[in-house]
C-alpha positions as CSV (number, residue, x, y, z in Angstrom):
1,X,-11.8,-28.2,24.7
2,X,-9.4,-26.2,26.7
3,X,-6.3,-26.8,24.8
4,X,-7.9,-26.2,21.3
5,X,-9.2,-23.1,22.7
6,X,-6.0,-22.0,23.7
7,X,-4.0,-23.4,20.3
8,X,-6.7,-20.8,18.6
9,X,-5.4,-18.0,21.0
10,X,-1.9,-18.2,20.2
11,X,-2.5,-19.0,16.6
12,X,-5.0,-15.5,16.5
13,X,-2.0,-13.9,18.6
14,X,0.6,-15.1,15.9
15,X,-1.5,-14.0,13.0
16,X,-2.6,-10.7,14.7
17,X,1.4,-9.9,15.4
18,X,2.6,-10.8,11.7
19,X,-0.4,-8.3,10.3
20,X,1.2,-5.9,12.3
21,X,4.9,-6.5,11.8
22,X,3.6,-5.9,7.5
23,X,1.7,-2.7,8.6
24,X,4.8,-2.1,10.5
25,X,7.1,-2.4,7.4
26,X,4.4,-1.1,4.7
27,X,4.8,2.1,6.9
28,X,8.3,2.5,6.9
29,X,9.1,2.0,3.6
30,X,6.3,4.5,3.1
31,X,8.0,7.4,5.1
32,X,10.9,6.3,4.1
33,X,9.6,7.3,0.2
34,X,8.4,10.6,1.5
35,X,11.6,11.2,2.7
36,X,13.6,10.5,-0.5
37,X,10.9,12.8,-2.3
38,X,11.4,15.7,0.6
39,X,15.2,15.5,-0.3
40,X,15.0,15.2,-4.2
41,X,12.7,18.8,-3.8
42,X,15.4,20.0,-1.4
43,X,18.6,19.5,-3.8
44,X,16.1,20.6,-7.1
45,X,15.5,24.0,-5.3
46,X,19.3,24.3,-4.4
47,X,20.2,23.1,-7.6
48,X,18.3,25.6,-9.6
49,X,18.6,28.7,-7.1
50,X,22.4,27.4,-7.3
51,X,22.5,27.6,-11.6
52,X,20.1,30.2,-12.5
53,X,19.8,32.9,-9.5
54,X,18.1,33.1,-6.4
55,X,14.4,33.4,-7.6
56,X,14.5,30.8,-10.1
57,X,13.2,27.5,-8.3
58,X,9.3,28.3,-8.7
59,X,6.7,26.7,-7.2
60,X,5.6,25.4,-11.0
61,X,9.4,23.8,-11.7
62,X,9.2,22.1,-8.0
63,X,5.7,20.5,-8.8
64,X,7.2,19.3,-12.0
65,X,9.6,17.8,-10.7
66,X,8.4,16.4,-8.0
67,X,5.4,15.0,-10.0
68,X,8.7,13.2,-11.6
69,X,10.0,11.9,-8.7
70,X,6.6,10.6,-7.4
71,X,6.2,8.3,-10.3
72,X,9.2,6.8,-10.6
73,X,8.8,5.9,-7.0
74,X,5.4,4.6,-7.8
């Protein structure tokens, strides 16, 4: 009774740490997403301030384009 006790432990212990390991990696690649989007909306508001003047990346072409960005990433 005492082993199979135990043998249930470590096998809940195993389970429990390769749910978190996924969470783990779910997460990252998450942030790691948000980061590429961040950066896209950096260089499009560089870009266009860059090509058409200093007041020309509005808040209207940066949602468009990072409404883009989202779903190919999605």
């Amino acid at each position: 009774m005492q082993k199979t006790c135990k043998n249930q432990r470590a096998r809940a212990n195993i389970m429990t740490n390769i749910m978190c390991n996924a969470c783990l990696i779910l997460l990252k690649n998450m942030y790691l997403k948000l980061f590429y989007v961040l950066l896209y909306a950096f260089q499009t508001v560089l870009k266009t301030s860059d090509h058409l003047g200093s007041h020309s990346a509005t808040p209207h072409k940066l949602k468009c384009a990072l409404r883009g960005k989202l779903y190919m990433f999605w």
